[in-house]
Each structure stands twice: as C-alpha cells, then as structure tokens.
N, C-alpha and C positions, 0 to 999 in steps of 0.2 A: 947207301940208298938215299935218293933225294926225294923229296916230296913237296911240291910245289903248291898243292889242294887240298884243303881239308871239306868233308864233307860229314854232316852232323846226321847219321838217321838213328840216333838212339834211343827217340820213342818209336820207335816205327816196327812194323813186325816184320819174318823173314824177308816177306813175297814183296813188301814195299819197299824196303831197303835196296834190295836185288834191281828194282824197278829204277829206283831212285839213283843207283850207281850204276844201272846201263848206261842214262839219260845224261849224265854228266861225263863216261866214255864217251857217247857220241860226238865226232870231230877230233879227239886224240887221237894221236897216231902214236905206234911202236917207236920207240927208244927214248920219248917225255916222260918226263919224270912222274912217278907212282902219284896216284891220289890218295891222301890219308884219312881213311874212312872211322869214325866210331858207331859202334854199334853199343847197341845195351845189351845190358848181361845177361839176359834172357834170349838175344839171337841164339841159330845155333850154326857159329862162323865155318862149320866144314857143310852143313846144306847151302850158303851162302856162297860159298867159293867156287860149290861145287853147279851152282846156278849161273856163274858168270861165264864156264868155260873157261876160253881161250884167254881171255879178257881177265882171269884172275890175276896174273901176274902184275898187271898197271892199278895196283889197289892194296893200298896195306891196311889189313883189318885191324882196330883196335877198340878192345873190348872196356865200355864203363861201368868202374866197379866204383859201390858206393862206399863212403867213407864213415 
C-alpha cells in the first residue's frame, strides 16, 4: 500500500472528518495512491468508513493514541 497524502482530522469529530476526507477525494481518481488519514481516538473509524462509501477504500484510517 502506497500512500502519497496525509490528512490530519484528529481534532475533529465524525461528521467533519468524513467532510474533510470527501473534500480532499474530490479530483482523485481510482488506482492513486490511498490517502493517509488520522483520526483521534475518540472517532468511531467503522461509522467513518462507512460514511465514505465507495470512496473508503482510497483512505487508510489511522487512529491517535496518546502516549
């Protein structure tokens, strides 16, 4: 898996997260490399995935856990 983009919505809650990773899909196309999202630990990354649809697969979720 390649990942070309990192996209930070770790403060942010589900519904803007979701918002904020259509908006940067918009203009990729199928077979670009994933964008690598984080999310804070309090998302809840299968309402998220399941928000993006078709679109989930070009987005790898990764969750911030604190240290």
């Amino acid at each position: 898996m390649h990942v070309t983009r990192n996209l930070d919505c770790s403060g942010l809650s589900n519904a803007s997260a979701v918002l904020r990773i259509k908006q940067a899909l918009v203009g990729s196309k199928d077979g670009e490399p994933r964008i690598g999202v984080l999310v804070g630990e309090n998302c809840d990354v299968e309402r998220i995935t399941g928000s993006l649809g078709s679109a989930a697969g070009r987005v790898r979720l990764m969750s911030a856990t604190r240290q």
